[in-house]
C-alpha positions as CSV (number, residue, x, y, z in Angstrom):
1,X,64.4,-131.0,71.8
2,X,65.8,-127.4,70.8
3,X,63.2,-124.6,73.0
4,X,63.7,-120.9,73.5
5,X,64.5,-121.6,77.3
6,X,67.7,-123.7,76.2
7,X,68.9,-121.3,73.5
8,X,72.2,-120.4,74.2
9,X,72.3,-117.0,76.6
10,X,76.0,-115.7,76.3
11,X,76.4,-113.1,73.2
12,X,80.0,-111.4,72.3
13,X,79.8,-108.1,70.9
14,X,82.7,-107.0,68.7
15,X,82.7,-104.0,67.7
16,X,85.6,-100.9,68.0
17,X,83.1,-98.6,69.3
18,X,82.1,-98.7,72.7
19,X,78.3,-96.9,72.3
20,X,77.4,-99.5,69.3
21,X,78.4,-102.2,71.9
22,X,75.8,-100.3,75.0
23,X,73.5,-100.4,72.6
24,X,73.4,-103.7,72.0
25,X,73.9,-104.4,75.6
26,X,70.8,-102.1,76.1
27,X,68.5,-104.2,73.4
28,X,69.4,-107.7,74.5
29,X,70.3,-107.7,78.5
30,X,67.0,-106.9,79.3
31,X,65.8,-110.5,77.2
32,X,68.2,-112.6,79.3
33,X,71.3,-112.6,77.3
34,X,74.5,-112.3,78.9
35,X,76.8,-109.9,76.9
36,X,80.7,-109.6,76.9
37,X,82.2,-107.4,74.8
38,X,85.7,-106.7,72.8
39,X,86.8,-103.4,70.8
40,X,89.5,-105.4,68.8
41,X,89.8,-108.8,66.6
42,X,92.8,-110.0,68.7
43,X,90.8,-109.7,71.7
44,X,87.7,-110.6,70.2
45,X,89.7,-114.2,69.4
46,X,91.3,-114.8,73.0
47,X,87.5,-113.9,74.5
48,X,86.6,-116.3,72.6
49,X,89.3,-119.3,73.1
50,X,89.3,-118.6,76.8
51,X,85.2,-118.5,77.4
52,X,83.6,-119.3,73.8
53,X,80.2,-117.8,73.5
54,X,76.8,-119.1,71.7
55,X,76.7,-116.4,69.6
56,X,79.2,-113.6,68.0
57,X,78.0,-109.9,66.6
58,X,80.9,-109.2,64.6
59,X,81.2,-105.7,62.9
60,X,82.9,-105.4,59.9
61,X,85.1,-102.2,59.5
62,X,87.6,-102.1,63.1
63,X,91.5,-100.7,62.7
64,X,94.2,-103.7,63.0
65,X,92.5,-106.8,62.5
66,X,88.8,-106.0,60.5
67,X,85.8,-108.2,60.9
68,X,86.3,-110.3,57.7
69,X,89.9,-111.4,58.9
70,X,88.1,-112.3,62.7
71,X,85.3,-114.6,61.1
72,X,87.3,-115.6,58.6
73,X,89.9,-117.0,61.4
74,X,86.8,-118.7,63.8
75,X,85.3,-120.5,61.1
76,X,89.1,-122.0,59.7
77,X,89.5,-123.2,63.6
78,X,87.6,-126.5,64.2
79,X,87.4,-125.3,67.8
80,X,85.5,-122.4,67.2
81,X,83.7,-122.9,63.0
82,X,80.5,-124.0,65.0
83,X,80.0,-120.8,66.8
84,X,77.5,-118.5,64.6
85,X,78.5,-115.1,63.3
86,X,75.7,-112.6,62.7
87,X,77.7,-109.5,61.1
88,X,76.3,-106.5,62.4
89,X,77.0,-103.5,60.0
90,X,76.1,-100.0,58.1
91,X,77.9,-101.5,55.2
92,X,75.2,-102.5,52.5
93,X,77.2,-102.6,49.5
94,X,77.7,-106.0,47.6
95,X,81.2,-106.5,47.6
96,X,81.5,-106.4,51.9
97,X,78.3,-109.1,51.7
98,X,79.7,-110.9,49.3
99,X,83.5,-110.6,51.4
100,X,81.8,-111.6,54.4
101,X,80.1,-114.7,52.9
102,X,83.3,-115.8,51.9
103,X,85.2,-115.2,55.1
104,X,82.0,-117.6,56.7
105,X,79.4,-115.3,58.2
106,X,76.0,-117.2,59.1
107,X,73.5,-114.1,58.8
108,X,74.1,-110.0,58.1
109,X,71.9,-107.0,60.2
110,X,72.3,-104.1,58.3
111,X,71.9,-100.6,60.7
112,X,69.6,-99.4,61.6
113,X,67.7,-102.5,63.1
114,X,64.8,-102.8,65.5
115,X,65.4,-105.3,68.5
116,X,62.5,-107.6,67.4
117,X,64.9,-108.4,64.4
118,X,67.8,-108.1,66.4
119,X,66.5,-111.0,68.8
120,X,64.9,-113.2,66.1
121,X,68.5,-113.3,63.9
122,X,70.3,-114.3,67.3
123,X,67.7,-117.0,68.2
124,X,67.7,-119.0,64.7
125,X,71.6,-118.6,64.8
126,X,71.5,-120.4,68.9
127,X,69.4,-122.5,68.0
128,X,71.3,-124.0,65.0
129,X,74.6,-124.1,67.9
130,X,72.7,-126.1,70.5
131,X,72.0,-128.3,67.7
132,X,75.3,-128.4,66.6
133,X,76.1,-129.0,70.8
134,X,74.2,-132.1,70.9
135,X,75.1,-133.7,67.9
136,X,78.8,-133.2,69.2
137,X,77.2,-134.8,73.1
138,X,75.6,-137.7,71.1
139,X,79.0,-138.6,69.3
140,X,81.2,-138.4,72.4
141,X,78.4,-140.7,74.0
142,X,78.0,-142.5,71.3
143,X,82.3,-142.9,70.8
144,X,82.4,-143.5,74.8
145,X,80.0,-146.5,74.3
146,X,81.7,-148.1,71.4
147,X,84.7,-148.0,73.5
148,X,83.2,-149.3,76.3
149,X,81.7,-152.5,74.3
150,X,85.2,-152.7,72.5
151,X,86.9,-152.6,75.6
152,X,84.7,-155.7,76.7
153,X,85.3,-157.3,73.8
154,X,88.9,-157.4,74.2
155,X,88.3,-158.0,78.1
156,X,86.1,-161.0,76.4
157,X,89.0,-162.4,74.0
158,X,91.9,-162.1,76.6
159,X,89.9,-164.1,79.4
160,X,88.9,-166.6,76.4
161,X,92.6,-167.1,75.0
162,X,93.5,-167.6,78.9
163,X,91.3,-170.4,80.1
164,X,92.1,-172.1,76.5
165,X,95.9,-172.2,77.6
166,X,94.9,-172.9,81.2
167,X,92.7,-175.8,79.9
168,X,95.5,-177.3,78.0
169,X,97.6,-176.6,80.1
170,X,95.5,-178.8,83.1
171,X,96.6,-182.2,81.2
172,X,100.0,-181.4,81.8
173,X,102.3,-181.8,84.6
174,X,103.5,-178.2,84.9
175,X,103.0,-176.2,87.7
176,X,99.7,-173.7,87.8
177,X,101.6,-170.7,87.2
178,X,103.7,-172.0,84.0
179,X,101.6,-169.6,82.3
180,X,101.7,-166.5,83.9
181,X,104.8,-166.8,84.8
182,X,105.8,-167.3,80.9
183,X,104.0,-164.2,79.6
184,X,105.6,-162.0,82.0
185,X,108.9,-163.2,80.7
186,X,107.7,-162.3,76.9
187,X,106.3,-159.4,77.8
188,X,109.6,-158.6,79.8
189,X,111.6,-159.5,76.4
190,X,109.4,-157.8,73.7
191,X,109.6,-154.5,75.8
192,X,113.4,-154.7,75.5
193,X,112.9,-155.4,71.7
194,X,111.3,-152.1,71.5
195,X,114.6,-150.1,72.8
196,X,116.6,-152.2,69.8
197,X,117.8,-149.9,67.0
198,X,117.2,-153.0,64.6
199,X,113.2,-153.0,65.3
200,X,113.1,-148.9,65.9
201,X,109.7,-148.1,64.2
202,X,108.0,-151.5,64.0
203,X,107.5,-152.5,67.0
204,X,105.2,-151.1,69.5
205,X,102.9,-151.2,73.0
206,X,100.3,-153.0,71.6
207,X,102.9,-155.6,70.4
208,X,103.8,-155.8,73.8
209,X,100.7,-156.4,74.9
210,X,99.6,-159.0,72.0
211,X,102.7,-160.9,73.1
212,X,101.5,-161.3,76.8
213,X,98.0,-162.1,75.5
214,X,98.7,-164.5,73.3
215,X,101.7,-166.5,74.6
216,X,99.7,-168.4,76.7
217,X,98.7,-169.8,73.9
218,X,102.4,-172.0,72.9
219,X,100.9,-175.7,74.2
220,X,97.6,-175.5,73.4
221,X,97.9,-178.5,71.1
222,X,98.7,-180.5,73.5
223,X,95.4,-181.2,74.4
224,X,95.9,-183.6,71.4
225,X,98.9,-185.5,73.0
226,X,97.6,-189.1,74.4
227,X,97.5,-189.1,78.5
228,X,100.4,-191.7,78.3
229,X,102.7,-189.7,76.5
230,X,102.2,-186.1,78.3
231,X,101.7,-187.5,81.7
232,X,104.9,-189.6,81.3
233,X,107.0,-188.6,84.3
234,X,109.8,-190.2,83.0
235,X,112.1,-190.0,79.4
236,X,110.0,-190.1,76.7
237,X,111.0,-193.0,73.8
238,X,112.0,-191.7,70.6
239,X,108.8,-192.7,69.2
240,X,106.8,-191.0,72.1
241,X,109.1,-188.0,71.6
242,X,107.7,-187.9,67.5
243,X,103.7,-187.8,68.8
244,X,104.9,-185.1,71.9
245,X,106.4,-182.8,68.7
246,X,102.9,-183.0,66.9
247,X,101.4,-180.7,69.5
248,X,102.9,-177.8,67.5
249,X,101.4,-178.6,64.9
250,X,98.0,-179.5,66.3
251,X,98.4,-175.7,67.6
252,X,98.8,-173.9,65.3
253,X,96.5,-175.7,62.8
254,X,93.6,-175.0,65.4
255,X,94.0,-171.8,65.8
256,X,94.8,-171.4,62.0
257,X,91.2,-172.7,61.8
258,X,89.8,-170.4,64.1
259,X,91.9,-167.0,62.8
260,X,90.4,-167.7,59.3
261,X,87.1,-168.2,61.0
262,X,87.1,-165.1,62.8
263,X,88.9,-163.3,60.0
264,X,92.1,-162.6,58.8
265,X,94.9,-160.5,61.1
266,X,92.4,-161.5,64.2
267,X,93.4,-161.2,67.6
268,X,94.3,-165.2,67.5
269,X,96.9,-164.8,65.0
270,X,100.1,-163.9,66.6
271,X,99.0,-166.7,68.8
272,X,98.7,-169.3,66.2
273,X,102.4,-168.1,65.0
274,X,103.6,-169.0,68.4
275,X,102.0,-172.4,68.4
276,X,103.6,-173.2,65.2
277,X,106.8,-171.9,65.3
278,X,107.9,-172.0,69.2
279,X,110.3,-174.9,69.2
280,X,112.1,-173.9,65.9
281,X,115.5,-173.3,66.8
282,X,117.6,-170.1,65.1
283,X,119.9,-172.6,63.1
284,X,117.4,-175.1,62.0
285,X,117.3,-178.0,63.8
286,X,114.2,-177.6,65.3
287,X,110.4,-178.8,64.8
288,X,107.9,-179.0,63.3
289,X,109.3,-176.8,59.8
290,X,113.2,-176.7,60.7
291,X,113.5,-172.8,60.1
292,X,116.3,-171.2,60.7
293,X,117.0,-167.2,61.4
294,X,115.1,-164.5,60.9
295,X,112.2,-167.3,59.1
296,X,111.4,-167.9,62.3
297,X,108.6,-165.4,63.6
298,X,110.0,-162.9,66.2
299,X,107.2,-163.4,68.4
300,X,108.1,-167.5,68.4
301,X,111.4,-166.4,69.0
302,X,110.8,-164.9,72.2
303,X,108.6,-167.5,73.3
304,X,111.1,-169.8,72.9
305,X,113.6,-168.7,75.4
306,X,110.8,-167.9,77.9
307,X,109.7,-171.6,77.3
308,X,113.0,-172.9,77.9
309,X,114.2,-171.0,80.5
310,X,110.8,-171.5,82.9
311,X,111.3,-175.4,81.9
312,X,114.7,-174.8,83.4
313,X,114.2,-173.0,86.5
314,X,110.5,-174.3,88.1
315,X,110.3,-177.6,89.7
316,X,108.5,-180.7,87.7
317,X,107.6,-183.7,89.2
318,X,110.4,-185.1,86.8
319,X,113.4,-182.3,88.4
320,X,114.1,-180.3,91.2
321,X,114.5,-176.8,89.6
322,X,117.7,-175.0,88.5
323,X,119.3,-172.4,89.8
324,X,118.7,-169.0,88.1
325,X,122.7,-169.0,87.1
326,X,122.5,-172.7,85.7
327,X,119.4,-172.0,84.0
328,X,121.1,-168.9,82.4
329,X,124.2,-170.9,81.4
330,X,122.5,-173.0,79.7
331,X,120.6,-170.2,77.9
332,X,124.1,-168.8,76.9
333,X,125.4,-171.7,75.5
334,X,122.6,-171.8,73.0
335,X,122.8,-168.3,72.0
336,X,123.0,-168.9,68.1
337,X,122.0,-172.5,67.7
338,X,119.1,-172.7,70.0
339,X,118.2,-169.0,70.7
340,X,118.5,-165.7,68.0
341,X,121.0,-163.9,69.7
342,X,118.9,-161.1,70.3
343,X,116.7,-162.3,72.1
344,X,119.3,-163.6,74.5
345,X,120.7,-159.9,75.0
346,X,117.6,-159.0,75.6
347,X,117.1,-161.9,78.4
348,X,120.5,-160.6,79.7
349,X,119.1,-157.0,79.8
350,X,116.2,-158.2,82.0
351,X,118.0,-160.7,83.9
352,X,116.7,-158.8,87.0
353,X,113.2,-158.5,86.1
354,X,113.6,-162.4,85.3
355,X,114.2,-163.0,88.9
356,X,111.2,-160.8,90.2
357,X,108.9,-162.7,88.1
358,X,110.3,-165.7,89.3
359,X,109.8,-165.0,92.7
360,X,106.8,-163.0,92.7
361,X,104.3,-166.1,91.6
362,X,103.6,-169.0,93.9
363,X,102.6,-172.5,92.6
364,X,99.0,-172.1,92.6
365,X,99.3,-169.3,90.0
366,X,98.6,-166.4,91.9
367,X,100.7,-163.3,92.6
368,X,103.2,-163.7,95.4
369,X,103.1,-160.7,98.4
370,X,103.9,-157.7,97.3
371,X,106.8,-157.5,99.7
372,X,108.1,-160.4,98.3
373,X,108.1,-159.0,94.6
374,X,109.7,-156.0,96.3
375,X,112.5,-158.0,97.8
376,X,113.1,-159.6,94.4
377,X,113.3,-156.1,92.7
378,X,115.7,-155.3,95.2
């Protein structure tokens, strides 16, 4: 609720001549108003970008920059078009009214004018500011809270895609941190992507961060896989290897399902394109589609290598795990049949951060001592 007591108290008097500024001084300090005052436009305008005031008495006719230039620049400036202008002024003629109306001015006093006048002009003008004050407070709240409750939301969707992949990934014989340690690799990769001259402009952070999000998200369908076939521990028959492909396809068809659901372009679809598309190989031998290139998504693409190459260097209860230099070898040798080449440079380029990751998660899935992530930075 707007009240006299919370009517703005500060008041800039502009006016080239020091006695016209006394005598507002005189009129107004003894109702509580704080004045400041300037004999100039220019200072007039850094007064008020440095310490803006509730209220400005502006007079019209100064030398160098005139009143109607001075209102006309605070009302063009978002920073400052709120602040009300009350033109103070002996000039009654129509064309300086109509001048000053143009350049913005909220209210005229025309000299001489008696302080009951004076007071009443500057009170309907602060009042119409601390209005203007709180609907600017109730947005920002209002702007804080939706990004609060968005922020939750995403909070929500990240923890939600993560316990999917974790509960897929409980049927399967890979070690606890499988996934974390496989979004760190993508998220490793698709910050290297960003450097690339080739995706200059079209990729992003928030690409970045969708890739760890939703990587997680590559085996989900094989919660679909019968326990016989996924829990195998050893080589998997040619007809058992047929069902173990349809997991890519289970995948991506659920969370096909559940993008449309929740709307096209949702946060599930870059994951559902990663599902699909994660054991296509870059000259078309692989499954379930047989794409080849560039067809394949970019974000499967990535996935891919950081698939392979944590199949390659963790320990299952099948293999003892590779070394990081055999495990890179055999990356190499499938740059351009297996892998897009790019994304192999980019593995290359973050060979070192490949190691860290390695070494900075333990088998239980949780973040390795921080000395020890040091060490591997080393």
């Amino acid at each position: 609720m707007v009240t006299d007591s919370n009517l703005g108290k500060h008041i800039l008097v502009v006016d080239d001549l020091p006695e016209n500024a006394l005598v507002l001084k005189s009129f107004l300090s003894p109702m509580g108003y704080h004045i400041a005052s300037a004999q100039n436009g220019e200072t007039a305008l850094e007064m008020v970008a440095t310490d803006p005031p509730d209220v400005i008495l502006l007079d019209l006719m100064m030398p160098g920059m005139d009143g109607f230039e001075v209102c006309r620049r605070l009302k063009q400036d978002s920073a400052t078009q709120h602040i009300p202008v009350i033109i103070v002024t002996g000039m009654s003629d129509r064309d300086s009214n109509v001048r000053a109306v143009e350049a913005g001015a909220d209210d005229f006093l025309i000299k001489p004018f008696d302080r009951i006048l004076l007071e009443a002009r500057i009170k309907t003008s602060a009042r119409g500011k601390v209005l203007h004050d709180q609907l600017i407070k109730y947005k920002q709240e209002l702007e804080d809270k939706v990004e609060e409750r968005t922020a939750q939301v995403v909070s929500t969707q990240q923890v939600t895609v993560f316990s999917l992949a974790k509960l897929a990934e409980s049927r399967d014989n890979e070690t606890g941190d499988h996934l974390e340690r496989m979004r760190s690799y993508a998220r490793e990769l698709s910050e290297e992507f960003m450097s690339l001259p080739k995706y200059e402009g079209t990729l992003d952070v928030s690409f970045v961060n969708e890739m760890y999000k939703s990587t997680p998200l590559h085996d989900i369908g094989k919660v679909g896989i019968p326990d016989q076939i996924l829990l195998k521990p050893g080589k998997l028959t040619r007809e058992e290897f047929e069902i173990m492909k349809r997991h890519s396809m289970i995948g991506g068809d659920t969370l096909k399902a559940a993008d449309i659901e929740a709307g096209r372009d949702s946060f599930l679809a870059m994951g559902r394109d990663i599902a699909y598309y994660h054991h296509e190989k870059w000259d078309g031998s692989g499954y379930p589609f047989g794409l080849a290139g560039e067809d394949i998504p970019l974000t499967a693409r990535i996935t891919a290598l950081a698939d392979v190459y944590d199949a390659l260097s963790s320990r299952r209860p099948y293999k003892e795990p590779f070394s990081h230099e055999k495990s890179k070898a055999i990356i190499l040798e499938g740059k351009g049949s297996h892998f897009d080449p790019d994304v192999v440079d980019a593995f290359l380029a973050r060979e070192e951060r490949f190691l860290a990751i390695r070494e900075s998660f333990q088998g239980n899935g949780e973040l390795a001592p921080i000395q020890s992530l040091a060490k591997a930075l080393e």
